[in-house]
Each structure stands twice: as structure tokens, then as C-alpha cells.
C-alpha beads as a LAMMPS data file, in Angstrom:
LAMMPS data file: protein, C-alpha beads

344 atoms
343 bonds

1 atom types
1 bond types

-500.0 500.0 xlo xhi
-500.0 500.0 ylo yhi
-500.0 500.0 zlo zhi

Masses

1 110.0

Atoms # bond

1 1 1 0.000 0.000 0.000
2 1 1 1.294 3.609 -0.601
3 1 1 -0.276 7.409 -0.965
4 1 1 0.762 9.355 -3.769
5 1 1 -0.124 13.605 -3.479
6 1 1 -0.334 15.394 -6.820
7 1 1 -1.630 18.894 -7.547
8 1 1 -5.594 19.099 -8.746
9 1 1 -5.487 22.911 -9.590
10 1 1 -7.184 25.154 -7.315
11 1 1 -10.855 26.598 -6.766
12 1 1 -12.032 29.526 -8.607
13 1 1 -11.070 31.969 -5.521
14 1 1 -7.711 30.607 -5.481
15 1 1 -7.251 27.816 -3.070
16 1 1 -4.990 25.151 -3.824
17 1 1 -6.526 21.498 -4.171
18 1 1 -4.519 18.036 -3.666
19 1 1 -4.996 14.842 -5.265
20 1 1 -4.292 12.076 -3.166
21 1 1 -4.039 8.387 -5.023
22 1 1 -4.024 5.169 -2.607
23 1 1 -2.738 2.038 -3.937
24 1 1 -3.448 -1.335 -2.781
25 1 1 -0.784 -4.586 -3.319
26 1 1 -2.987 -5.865 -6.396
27 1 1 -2.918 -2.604 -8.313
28 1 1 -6.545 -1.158 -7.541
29 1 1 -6.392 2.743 -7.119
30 1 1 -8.278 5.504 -5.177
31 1 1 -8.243 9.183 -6.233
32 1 1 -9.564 11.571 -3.607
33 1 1 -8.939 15.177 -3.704
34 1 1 -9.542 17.437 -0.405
35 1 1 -12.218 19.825 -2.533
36 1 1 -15.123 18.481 -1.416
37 1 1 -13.416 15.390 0.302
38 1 1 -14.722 13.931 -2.846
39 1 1 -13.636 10.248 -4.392
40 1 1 -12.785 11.098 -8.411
41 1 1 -11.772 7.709 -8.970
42 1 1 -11.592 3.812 -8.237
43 1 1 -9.651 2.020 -10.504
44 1 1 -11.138 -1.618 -10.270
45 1 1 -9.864 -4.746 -12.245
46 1 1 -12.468 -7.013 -14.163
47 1 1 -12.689 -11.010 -13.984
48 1 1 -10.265 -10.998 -16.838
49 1 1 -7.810 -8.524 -14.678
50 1 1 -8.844 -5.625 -17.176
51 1 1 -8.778 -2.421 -14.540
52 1 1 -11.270 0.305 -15.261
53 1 1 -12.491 3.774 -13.215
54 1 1 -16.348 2.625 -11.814
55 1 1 -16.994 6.370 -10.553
56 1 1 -18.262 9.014 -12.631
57 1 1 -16.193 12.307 -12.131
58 1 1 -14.020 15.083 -14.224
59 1 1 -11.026 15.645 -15.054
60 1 1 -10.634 19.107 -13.626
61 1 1 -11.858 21.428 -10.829
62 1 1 -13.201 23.187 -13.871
63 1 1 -15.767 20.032 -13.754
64 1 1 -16.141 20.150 -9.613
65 1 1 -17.210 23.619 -9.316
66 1 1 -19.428 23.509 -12.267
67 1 1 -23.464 24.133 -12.117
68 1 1 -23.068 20.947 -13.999
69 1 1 -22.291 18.628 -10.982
70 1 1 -24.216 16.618 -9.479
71 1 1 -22.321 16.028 -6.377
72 1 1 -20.052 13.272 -7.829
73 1 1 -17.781 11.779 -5.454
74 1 1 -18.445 14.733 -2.981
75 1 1 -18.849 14.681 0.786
76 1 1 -21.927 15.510 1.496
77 1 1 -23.047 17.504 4.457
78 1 1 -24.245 19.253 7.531
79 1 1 -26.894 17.592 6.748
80 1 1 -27.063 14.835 3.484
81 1 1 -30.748 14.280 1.805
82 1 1 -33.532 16.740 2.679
83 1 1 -34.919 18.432 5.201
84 1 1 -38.448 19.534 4.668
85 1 1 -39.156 23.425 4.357
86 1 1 -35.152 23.776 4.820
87 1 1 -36.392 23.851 8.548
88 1 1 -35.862 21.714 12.214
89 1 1 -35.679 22.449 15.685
90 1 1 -33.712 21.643 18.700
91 1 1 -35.339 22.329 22.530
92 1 1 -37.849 24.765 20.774
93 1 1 -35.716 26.451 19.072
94 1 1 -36.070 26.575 15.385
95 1 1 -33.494 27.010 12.654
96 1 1 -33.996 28.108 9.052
97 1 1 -31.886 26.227 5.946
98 1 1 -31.043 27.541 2.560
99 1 1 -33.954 26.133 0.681
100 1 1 -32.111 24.514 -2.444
101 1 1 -34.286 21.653 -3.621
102 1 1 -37.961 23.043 -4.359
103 1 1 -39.438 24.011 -1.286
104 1 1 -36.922 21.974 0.660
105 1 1 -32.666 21.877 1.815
106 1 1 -30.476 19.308 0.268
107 1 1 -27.357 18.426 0.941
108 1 1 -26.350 21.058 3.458
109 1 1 -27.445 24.317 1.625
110 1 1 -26.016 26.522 -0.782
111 1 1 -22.647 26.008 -0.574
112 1 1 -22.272 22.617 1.541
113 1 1 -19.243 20.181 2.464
114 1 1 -19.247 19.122 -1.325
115 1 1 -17.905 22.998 -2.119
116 1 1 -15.191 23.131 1.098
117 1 1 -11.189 22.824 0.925
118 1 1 -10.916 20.663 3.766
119 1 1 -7.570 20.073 5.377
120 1 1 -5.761 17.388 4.098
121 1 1 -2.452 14.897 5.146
122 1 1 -1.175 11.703 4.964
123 1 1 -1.100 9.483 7.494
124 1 1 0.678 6.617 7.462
125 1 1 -1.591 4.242 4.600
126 1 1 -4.402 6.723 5.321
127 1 1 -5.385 10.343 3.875
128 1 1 -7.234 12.120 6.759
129 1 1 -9.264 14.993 5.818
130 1 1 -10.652 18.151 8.534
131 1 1 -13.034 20.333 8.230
132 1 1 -14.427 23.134 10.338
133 1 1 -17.744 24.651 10.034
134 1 1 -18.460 27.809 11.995
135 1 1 -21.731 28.556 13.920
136 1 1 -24.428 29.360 11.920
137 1 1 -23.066 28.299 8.301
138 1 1 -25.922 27.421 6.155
139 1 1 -28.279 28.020 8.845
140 1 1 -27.023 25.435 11.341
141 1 1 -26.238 25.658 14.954
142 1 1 -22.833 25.219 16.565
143 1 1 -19.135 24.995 15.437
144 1 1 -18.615 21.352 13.896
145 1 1 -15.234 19.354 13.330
146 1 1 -15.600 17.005 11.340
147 1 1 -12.888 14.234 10.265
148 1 1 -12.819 11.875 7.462
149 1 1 -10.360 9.560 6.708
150 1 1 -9.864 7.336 3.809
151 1 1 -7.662 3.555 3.822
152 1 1 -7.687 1.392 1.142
153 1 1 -6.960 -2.432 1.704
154 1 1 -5.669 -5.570 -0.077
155 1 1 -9.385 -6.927 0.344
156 1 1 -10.464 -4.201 -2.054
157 1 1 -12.242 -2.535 0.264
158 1 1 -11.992 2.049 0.312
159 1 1 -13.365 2.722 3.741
160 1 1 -14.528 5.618 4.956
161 1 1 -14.105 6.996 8.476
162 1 1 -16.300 9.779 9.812
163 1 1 -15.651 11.487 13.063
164 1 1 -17.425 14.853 14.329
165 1 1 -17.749 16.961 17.451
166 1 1 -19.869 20.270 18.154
167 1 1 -19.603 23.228 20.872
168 1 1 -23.561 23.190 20.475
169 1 1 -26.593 20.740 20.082
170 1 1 -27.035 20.327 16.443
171 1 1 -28.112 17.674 13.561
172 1 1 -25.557 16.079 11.361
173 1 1 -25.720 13.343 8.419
174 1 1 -22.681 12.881 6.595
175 1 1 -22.605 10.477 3.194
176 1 1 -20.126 9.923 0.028
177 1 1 -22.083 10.635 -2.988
178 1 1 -20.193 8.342 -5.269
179 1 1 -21.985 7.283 -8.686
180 1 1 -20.922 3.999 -9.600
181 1 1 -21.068 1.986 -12.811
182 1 1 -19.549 -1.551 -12.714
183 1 1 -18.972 -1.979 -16.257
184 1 1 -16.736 1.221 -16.061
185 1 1 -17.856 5.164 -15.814
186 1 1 -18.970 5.753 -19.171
187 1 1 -20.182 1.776 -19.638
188 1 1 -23.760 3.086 -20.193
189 1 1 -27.089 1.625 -18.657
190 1 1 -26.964 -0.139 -15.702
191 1 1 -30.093 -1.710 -16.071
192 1 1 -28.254 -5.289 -16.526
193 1 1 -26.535 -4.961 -13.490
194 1 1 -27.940 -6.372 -10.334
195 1 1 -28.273 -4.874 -6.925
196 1 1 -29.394 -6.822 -3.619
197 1 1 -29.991 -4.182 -0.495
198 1 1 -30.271 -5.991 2.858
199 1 1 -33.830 -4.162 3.639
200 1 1 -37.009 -5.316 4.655
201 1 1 -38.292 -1.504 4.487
202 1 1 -37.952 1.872 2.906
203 1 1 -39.038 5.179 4.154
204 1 1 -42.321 6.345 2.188
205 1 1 -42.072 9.584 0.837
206 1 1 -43.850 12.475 -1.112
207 1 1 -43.640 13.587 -4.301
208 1 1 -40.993 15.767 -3.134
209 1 1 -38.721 13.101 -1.656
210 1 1 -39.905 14.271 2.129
211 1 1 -40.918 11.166 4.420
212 1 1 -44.587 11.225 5.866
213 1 1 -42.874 9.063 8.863
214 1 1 -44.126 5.543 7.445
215 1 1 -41.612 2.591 7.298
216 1 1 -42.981 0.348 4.529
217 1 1 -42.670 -3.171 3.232
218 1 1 -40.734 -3.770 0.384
219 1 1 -42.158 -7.191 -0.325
220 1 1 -44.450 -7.818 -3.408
221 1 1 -43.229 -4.580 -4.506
222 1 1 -40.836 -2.764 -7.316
223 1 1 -38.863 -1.923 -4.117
224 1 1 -38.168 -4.918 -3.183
225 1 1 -34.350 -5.802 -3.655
226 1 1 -33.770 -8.260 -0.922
227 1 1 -32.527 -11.051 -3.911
228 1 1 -29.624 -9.872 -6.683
229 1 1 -32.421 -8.162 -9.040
230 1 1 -31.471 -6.200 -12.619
231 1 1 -31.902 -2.636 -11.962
232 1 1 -34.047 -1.900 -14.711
233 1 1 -36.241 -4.873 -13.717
234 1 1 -38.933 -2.640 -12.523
235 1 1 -37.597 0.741 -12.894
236 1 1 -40.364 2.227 -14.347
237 1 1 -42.911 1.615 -12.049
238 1 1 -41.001 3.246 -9.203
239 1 1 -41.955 6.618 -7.893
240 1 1 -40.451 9.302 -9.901
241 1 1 -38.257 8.479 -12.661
242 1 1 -36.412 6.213 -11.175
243 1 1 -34.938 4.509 -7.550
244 1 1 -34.451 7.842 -5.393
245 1 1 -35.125 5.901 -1.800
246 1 1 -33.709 5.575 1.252
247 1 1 -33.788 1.457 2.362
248 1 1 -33.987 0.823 6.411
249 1 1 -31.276 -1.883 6.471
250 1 1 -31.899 -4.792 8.426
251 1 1 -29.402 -4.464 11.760
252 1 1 -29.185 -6.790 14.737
253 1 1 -27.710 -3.745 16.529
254 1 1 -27.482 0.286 16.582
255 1 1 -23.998 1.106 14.939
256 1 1 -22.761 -2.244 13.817
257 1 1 -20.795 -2.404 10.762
258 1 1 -23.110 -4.917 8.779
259 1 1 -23.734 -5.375 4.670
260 1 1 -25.838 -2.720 3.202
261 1 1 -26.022 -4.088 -0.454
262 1 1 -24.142 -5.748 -3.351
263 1 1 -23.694 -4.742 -6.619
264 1 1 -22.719 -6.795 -9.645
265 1 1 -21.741 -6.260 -13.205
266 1 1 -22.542 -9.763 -14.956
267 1 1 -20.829 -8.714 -17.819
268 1 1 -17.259 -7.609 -16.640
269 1 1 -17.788 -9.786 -13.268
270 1 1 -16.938 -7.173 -11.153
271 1 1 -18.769 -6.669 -8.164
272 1 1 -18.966 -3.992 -4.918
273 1 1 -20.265 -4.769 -1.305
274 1 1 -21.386 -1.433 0.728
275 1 1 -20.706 -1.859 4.076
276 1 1 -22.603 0.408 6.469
277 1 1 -22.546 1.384 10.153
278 1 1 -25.331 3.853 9.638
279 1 1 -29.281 2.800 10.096
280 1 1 -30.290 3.912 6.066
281 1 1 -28.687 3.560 2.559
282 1 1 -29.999 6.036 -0.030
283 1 1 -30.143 3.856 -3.567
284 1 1 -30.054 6.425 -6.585
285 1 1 -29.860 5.473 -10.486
286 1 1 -29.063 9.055 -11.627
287 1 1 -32.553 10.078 -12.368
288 1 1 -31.323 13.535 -12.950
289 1 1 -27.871 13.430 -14.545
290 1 1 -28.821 14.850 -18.167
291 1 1 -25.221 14.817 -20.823
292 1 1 -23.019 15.613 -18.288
293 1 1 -19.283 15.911 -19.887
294 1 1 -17.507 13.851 -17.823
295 1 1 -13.373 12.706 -17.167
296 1 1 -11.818 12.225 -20.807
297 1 1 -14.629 13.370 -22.591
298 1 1 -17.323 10.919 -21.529
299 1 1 -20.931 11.664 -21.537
300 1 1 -22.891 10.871 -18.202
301 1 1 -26.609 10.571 -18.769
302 1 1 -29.352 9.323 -16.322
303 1 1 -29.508 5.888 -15.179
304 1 1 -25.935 5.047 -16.693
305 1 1 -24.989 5.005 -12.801
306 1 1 -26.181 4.466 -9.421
307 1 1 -25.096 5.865 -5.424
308 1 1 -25.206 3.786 -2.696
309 1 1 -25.629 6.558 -0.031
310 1 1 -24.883 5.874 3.742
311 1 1 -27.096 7.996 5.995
312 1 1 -29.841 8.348 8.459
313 1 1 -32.948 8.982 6.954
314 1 1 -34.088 12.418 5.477
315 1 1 -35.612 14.778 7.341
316 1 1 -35.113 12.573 10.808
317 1 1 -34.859 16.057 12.674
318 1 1 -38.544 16.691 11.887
319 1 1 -39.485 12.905 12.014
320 1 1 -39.917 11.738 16.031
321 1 1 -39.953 8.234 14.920
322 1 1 -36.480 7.995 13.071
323 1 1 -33.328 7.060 14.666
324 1 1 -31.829 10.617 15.974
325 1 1 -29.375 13.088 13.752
326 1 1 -28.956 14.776 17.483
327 1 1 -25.213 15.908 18.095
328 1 1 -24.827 16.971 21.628
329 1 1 -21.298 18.754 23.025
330 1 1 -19.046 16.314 24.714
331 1 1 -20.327 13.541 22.005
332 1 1 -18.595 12.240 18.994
333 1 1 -20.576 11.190 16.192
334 1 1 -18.697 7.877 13.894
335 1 1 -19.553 6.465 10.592
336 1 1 -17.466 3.682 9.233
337 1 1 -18.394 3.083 4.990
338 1 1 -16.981 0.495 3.094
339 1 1 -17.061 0.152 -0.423
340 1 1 -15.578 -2.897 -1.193
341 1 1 -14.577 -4.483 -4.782
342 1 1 -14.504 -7.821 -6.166
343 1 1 -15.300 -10.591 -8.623
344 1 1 -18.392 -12.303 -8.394

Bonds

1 1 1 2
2 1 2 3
3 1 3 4
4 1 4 5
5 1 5 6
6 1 6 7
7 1 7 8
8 1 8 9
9 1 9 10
10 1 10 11
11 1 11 12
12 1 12 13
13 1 13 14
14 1 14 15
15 1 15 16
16 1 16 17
17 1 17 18
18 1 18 19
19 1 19 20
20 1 20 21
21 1 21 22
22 1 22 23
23 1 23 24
24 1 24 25
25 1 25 26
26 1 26 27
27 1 27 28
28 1 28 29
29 1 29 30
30 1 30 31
31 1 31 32
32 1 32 33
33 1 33 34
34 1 34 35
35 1 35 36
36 1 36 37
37 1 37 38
38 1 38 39
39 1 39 40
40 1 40 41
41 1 41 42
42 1 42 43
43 1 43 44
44 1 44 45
45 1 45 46
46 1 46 47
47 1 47 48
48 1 48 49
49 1 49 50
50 1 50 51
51 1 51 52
52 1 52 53
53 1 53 54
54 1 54 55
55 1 55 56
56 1 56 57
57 1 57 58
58 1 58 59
59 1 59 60
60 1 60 61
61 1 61 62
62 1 62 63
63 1 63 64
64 1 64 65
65 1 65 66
66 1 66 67
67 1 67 68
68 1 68 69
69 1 69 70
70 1 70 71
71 1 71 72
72 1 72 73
73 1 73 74
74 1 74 75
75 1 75 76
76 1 76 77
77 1 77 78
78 1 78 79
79 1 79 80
80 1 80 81
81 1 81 82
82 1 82 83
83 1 83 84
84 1 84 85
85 1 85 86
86 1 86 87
87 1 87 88
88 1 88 89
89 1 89 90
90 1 90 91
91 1 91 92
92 1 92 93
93 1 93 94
94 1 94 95
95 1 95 96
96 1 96 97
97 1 97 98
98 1 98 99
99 1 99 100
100 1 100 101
101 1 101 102
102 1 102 103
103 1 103 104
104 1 104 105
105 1 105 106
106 1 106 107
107 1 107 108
108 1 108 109
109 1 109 110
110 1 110 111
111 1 111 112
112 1 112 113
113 1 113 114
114 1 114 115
115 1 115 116
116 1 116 117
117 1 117 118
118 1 118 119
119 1 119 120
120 1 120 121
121 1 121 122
122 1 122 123
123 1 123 124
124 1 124 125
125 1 125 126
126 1 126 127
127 1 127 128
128 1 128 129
129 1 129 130
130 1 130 131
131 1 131 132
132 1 132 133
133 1 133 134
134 1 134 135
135 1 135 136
136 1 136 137
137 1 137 138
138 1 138 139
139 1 139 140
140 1 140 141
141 1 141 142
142 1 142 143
143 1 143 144
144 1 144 145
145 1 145 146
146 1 146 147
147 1 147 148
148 1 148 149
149 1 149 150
150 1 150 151
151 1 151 152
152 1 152 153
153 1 153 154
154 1 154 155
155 1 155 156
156 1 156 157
157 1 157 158
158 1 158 159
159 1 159 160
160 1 160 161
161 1 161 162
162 1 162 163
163 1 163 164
164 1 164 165
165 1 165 166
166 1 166 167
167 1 167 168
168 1 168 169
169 1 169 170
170 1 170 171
171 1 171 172
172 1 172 173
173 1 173 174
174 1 174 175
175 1 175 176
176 1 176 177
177 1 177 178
178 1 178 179
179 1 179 180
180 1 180 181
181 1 181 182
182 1 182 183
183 1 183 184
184 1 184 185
185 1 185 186
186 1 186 187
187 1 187 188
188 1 188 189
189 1 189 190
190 1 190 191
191 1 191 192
192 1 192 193
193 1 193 194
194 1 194 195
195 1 195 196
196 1 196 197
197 1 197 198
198 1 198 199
199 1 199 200
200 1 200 201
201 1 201 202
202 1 202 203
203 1 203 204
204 1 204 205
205 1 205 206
206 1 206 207
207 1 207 208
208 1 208 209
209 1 209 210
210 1 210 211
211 1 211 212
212 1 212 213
213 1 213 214
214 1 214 215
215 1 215 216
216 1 216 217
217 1 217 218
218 1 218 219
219 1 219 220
220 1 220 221
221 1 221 222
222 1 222 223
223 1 223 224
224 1 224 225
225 1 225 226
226 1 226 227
227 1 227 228
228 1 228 229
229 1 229 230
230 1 230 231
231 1 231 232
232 1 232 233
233 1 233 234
234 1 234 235
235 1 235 236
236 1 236 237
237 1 237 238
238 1 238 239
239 1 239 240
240 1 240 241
241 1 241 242
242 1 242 243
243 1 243 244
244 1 244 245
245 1 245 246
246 1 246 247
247 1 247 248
248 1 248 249
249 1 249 250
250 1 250 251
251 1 251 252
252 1 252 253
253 1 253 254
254 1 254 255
255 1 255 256
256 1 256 257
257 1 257 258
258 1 258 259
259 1 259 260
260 1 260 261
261 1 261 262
262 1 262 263
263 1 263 264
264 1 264 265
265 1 265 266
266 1 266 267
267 1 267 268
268 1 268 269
269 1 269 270
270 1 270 271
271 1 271 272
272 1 272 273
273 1 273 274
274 1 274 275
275 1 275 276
276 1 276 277
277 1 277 278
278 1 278 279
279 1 279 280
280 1 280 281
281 1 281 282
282 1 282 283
283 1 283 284
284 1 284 285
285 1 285 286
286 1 286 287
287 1 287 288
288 1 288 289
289 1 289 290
290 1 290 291
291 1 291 292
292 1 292 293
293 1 293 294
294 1 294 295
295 1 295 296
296 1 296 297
297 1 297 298
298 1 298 299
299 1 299 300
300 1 300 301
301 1 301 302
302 1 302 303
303 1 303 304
304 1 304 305
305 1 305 306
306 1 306 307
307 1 307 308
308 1 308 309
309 1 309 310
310 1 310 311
311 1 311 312
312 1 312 313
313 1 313 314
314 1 314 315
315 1 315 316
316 1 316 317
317 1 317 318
318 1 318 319
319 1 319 320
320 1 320 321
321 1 321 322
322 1 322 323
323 1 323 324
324 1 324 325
325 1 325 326
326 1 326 327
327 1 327 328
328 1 328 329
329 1 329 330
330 1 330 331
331 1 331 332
332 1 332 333
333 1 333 334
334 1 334 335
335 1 335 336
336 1 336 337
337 1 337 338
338 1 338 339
339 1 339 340
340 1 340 341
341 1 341 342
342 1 342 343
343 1 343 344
């Protein structure tokens, strides 16, 4: 194993950006840069030892900062999914979001983790990755450290560490928005390709991807991806255009690092296991990616990837019944990820 650092440019107000490649003993190959704390590649090899890059990115922080991005690779945070009405409250207290996302906040706001410089260094086989956000940024309470730290192992498996602490109660969800295709980033649809996610229920929502509170059944339904099922199996009769859901995976305990879900490419034979300490995977097929000029010219439209998002579930701040987002002072909130890559 071994860390390589490399220039990436700098943002459009002048801040310099690193590149940070990990390298495992058989050759596969992360590429994280410390805008954004965002993943830009995985370099994966097939059942025939052909490598290829399974993440959708670009080539350039031209391509980061761009309208055009749809959070690829990118950190996502104070607080990942939605929030109804960009609005929650702690002991009676209410706070207003930037509302980004029709009537409701996304991804932290305006200008969220995804658009930081976080602090970046090596250490030893790991890249560790800081960032502070002040009181008040986008709307939400308290000053928050957050840590992230990325390892890649001979098992194939980029994990993810979270750490954060706050000098006041707030609400935090933190996820890697990573869009995956197993037959390579530009392989188009990955309707062949199956996904299983270890979920007996997903969080009903409206129209505009808010929860009413309701936990239901996937079984009998187009939701239902408890067995390795083709993505495009049932696509179409999903709400929206496409998967957009947040699964309640099946845990024996609170915290426990457990499988989320397992993706395979049939064709190439390469495969990824999510790994998950969090209660809630977000699955997304891209619904909104629309010829998005990708890394060396490729064109990224919808549904020619996926995101397996680690998370509590949207909105929990306004939802009593969810597991709590609640980060009090003199806590520390952890999130272990694992994307893992294989041959099926």
C-alpha cells in the first residue's frame, strides 16, 4: 500500500486542491482530492484482470465547481438528503436552511461540504481529511469538526471513516455521494446490473422526496431488492423516474458495521459490497444526470450510474420516529463506509 499527493489545480477563488491516489498490493487505485473530500476515482480490475475507473467524475476542478455537478464523489453535508421546508428544531428552538431543492434543503445548503477545501495529510496508509464549520453556516447551529479519513486495503475494500464533534446541540448526516457503474464510468445503462440491499423496508415519501414518517414493506413490490435483481427490472414503475429511496437496512444492533447491499456487473464480473454502520442507505440510479461531460470526454446521462448513499434517513430532525441526527457537546458522532470491490 502507498499514498501518492499530486496537484488538482485550485478553486475559482484561489485555493490550492490536492490529489491524493491510494494504492493497494494488487494494483486497484483511489483518487480523492480534499475539494469536497470527494472520491474522483476507483480504478477496479475485471474477472479478466482488465482495470477500469467505476466512478463518474471530471477531469478538472473546472468540472467540480461547475453548475453541472451533481455532487459526484463529494462529501456531502451538515446535513445529506432533505430536510423539509429547509427547517428543524432543537429544545424549541427553530433554525432556518437555505432552501435549495424546491421548497426543501439538500445536501447542506447553498454552498455545503461538497464545495469546502478541507484540510488534508497523509497518514501513514491513510489520507485524513478536517473540516471546520463555523456557527451558523448554512443556517445550522454550533461549530462542527468534522474528520474523514480514507484507507484502502488488499481486500479491495476504500473505507470511509467519519468522526465529528460540536460546541452546540445540532443535527448532522454525513454520506459519500459516489456514482458507480460496474462496467466502467462511461459503460452506459446499468439496467443489466444487479443490486441486492439488505432491507425489509424503505421510508415512504412524497412527491418531493420528504418522508410522511411511514416505514414500509418492500415485499411484493418494485422496491423490493432483498434477492440480486437487474436494476431496470422494474424501474419504471417506481416513484419518480427512477430509484431515489432511502432502504432501512436490516441491523441486529445500533452502529454495527453490517452489509448494506451488493452490486454486480454480470458482464465484466466485477462486483462492490457497501458496508454500512449507519441505520439507512440512499439507492439512486441518476434520475437527474442529463449529458453531463464527464473525465476524458465521456458523456454521463441518467440511469448510466447508481449511489449507494450511507445515511440516516431524510428529514429525521422533523421525524420523532427515526433514529436521531442529534449531536450533543461532549459527544462524537462515527460512521465507518466500506465500499468494497470484487469478482463475483
Amino acid at each position: 500500500m502507498g499514498i501518492v499527493k499530486e496537484s488538482f489545480g485550485q478553486t475559482n477563488d484561489g485555493q490550492a486542491v490536492d490529489a491524493f491516489v491510494l494504492e493497494n498490493a494488487k494494483g486497484m487505485k483511489a483518487k480523492v482530492i480534499n475539494y469536497g473530500a470527494t472520491i474522483v476515482s476507483i480504478e477496479a480490475p475485471d474477472k479478466d484482470g482488465k482495470v477500469a475507473d467505476v466512478v463518474c467524475g471530471f477531469d478538472d476542478m473546472a468540472g467540480y465547481q461547475s453548475d453541472a455537478n451533481p455532487y459526484f464523489g463529494a462529501c456531502c453535508g451538515r446535513y445529506a438528503n432533505r430536510m423539509a421546508e429547509g427547517k428543524f428544531s432543537i429544545d424549541g428552538v427553530e433554525y432556518t436552511l437555505a432552501v435549495n431543492n424546491g421548497p426543501n434543503g439538500l445536501h447542506g445548503g447553498h454552498i455545503g461540504f461538497d464545495k469546502k477545501v478541507w484540510a488534508a495529510e497523509m497518514v501513514g496508509d491513510t489520507v485524513k481529511m478536517t473540516l471546520v464549520s463555523p456557527d451558523g453556516e448554512e443556517g445550522y447551529p454550533g461549530t462542527l469538526t468534522v474528520e474523514l479519513t480514507y484507507s484502502l486495503n488488499d481486500d479491495g475494500g476504500l473505507q470511509l471513516d467519519y468522526s465529528a464533534t460540536t460546541d452546540k446541540k445540532t443535527v448532522l448526516n454525513l454520506t459519500n455521494h459516489s456514482y458507480f457503474n460496474l462496467a466502467g464510468a462511461a459503460g452506459g445503462s446499468v439496467h443489466p446490473q444487479l443490486i441486492r440491499i439488505n432491507a425489509d423496508h424503505y421510508t415512504e415519501v412524497d412527491d418531493d422526496s420528504i418522508p410522511s414518517g411511514r416505514l414500509l414493506p418492500v415485499a411484493g413490490t418494485e422496491m423490493d431488492l432483498i434477492e440480486p435483481t437487474p436494476i431496470g427490472q422494474r424501474i419504471d414503475e417506481v416513484q419518480g423516474l427512477g430509484y431515489d429511496h432511502n432502504y432501512c437496512l436490516n441491523k441486529s444492533a445500533e452502529g454495527e458495521l453490517s452489509l448494506a447491499a451488493v452490486a454486480t456487473d454480470p458482464e465484466s464480473g466485477r462486483s462492490m459490497e457497501c458496508w454500512t454502520t449507519e441505520p439507512g442507505v440512499q439507492f439512486y440510479t441518476a434520475n437527474y444526470v442529463d449529458h453531463v461531460v464527464g473525465k476524458g470526454g465521456a458523456v454521463y446521462n441518467k440511469q448510466e450510474s447508481f449511489c449507494l448513499e450511507t445515511q440516516h434517513f431524510p428529514d429525521s430532525p422533523n421525524q420523532p420516529g427515526f433514529p436521531s441526527t442529534l449531536l450533543a457537546p461532549g459527544e462524537t458522532y462515527k460512521q465507518t463506509c466500506i465500499y468494497k470491490f470484487g469478482i463475483a
